[in-house]
N, C-alpha and C positions, 0 to 999 in steps of 0.2 A: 504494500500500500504506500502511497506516497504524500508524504505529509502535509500540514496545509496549515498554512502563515496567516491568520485575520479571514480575509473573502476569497485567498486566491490558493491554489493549488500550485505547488512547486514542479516541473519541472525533472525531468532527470539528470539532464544535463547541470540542472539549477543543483540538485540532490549532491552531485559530483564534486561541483565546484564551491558547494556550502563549506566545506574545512578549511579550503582555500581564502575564505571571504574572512572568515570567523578569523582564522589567521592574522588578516591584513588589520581586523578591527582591534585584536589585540596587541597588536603594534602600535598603531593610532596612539590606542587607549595609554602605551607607556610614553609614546612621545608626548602626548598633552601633559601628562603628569608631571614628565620631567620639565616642561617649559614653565609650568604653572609654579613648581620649587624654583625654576629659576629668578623667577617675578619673584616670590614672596622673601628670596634671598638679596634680592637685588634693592627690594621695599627697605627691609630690614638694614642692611650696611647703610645704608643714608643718615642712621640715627648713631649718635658718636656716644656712648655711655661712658661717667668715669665713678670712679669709687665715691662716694657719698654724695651724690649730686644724681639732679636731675636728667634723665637724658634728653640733649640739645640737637636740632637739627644743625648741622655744619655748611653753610650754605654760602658764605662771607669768608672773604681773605683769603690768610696762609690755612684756616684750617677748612676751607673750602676746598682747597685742591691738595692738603692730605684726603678729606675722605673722599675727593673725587678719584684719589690713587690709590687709597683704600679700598673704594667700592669697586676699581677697574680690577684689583688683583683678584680682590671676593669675587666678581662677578666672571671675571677668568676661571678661576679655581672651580666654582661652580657648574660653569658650561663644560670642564672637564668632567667632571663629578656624573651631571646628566649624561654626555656621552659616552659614558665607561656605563653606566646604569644601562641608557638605552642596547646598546651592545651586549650586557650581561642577558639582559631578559632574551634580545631577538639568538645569540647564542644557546641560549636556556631553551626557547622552544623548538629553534634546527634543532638540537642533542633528543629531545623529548621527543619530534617526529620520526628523528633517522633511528630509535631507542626501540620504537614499535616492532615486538615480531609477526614477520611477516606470517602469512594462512600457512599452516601447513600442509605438505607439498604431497601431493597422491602417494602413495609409494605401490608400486606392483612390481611384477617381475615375471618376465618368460621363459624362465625356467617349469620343465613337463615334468609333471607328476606322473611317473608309471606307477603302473600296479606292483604292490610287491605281496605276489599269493604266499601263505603258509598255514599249515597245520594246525588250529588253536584248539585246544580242551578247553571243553564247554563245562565240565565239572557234572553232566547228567552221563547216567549209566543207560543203556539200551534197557535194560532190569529194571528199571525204576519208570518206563513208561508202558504204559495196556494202548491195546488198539484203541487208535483214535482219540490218545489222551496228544495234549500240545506241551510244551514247556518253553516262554521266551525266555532267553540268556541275551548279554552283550557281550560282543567279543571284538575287541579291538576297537573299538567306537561302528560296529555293525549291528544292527538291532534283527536277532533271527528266531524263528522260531522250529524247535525239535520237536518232530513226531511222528506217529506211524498210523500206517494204513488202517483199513480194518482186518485187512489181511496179515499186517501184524511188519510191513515192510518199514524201515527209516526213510526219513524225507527230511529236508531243512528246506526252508522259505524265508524271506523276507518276511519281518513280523508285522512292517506297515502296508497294508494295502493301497494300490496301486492310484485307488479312485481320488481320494481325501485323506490318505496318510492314518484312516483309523487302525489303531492295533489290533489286528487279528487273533493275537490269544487273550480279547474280552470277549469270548463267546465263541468265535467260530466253530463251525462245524465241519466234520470231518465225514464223508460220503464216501465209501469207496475209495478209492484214489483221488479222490476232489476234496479241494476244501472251499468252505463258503462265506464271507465277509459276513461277518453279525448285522452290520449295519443296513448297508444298500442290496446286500445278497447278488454280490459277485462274486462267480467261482473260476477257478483256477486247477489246471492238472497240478498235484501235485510232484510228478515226475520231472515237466518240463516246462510248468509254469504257465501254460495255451491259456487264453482268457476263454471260458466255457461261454458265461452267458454276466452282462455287463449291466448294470443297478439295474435287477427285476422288482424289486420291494422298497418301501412300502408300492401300491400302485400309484400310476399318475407321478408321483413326487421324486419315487427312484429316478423314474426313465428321463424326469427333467432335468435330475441334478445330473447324469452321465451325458445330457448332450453339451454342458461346457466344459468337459475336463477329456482330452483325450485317451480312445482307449490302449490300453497297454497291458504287457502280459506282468504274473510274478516274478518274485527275483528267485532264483533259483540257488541254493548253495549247496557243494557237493559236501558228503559226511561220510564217515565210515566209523566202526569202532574199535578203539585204542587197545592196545596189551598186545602181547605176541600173539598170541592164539584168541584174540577178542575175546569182550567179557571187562573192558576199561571204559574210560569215560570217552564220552564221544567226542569224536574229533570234526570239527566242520575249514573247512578251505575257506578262508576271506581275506580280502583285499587289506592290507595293514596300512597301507597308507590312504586309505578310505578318507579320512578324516584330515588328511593332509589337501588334497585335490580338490 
């Protein structure tokens, strides 16, 4: 929005050049000042004071032109005075402007983040899940979820669905070799992750929310089970610099 002075609206250019102005005015403001000390210094030397006496204007004779050499040297010293002044302040605020740090500056870098696949134990045992039971773990900063068929096979998946990022082990269901989103009830192979059938539920409201999000399949993560002769915790393959990229 751009701000506005009395009746009139400023300008961008106005907007720009406003530091620049404000600047110049507070220049102004220290030359007036100092010209205004130099008057009231200049008033003052005209008056000759001496120890127990009243102060007398020196206007006549020899002490006419002491305090006219008087006031010449005061009124010198003085015009030095303001201009060390004036200079200190317009110094003062060059130092303050060029002091300002500057926006800081983007930083990115095009340096490629490859994949670096390996092995992680998930800490679940194949023995600790029944058909069709799910388990999310996190591994490596990948959000997956361990389970098995009803046929009693392992599978790992992606534990966010594909549609709106809802977690699929708040409820999913396990069919067969499919599994189905709690929410919008999209399903997915659990083998290879194929989109089955894309927000069928609730009616009307599903099939609206899936036509602005495109459709995509699950994430697929390969697994196996740990120990020499299996019978260890499961082992799922994922991307470790996931979270890098």
């Amino acid at each position: 929005a751009l701000p506005i002075f009395g009746s009139r609206r400023v300008s961008r250019f106005a907007c720009r050049s406003l530091p620049v102005a404000m600047a110049g005015r507070s220049v102004m403001a220290g030359a007036t000042t100092a010209l205004l000390l130099i008057g009231a210094l200049r008033a003052t030397s005209a008056f000759v004071a001496s120890p127990g006496a009243p102060a007398t204007m020196s206007l006549r004779g020899a002490s006419a032109g002491t305090a006219s050499g008087d006031m010449g040297s005061n009124f010198g010293a003085c015009s030095a005075a303001a201009m060390a002044v004036a200079c200190g302040a317009a110094a003062a605020f060059s130092a303050r402007g060029s002091g300002r740090q500057a926006k800081t500056a983007a930083k990115y870098t095009t340096q490629k983040i490859l994949p670096a696949l390996s092995w992680i134990r998930s800490g679940v045992k194949a023995s600790d899940l029944a058909p069709c039971q799910l388990k999310a773990v996190t591994l490596v900063g990948n959000d997956v979820l361990i389970g098995k068929t009803e046929a009693g096979k392992l599978f790992c998946v992606g534990n966010l669905c594909p549609h709106i990022g809802t977690p699929m082990s708040e409820g999913a269901d396990v069919i067969g070799d499919v599994i189905v989103c709690p929410l919008h009830g999209s399903s997915f192979k659990t083998t290879t992750g194929e989109l089955i059938d894309w927000c069928v539920s609730p009616p009307i409201i599903g099939p609206l929310t899936g036509l602005v999000v495109e459709k995509k399949n699950l994430l697929i993560f390969e697994c196996r089970e740990g120990g020499f002769l299996g019978g260890g915790d499961i082992e799922v393959l994922v991307d470790t610099n996931a979270k890098k990229a």
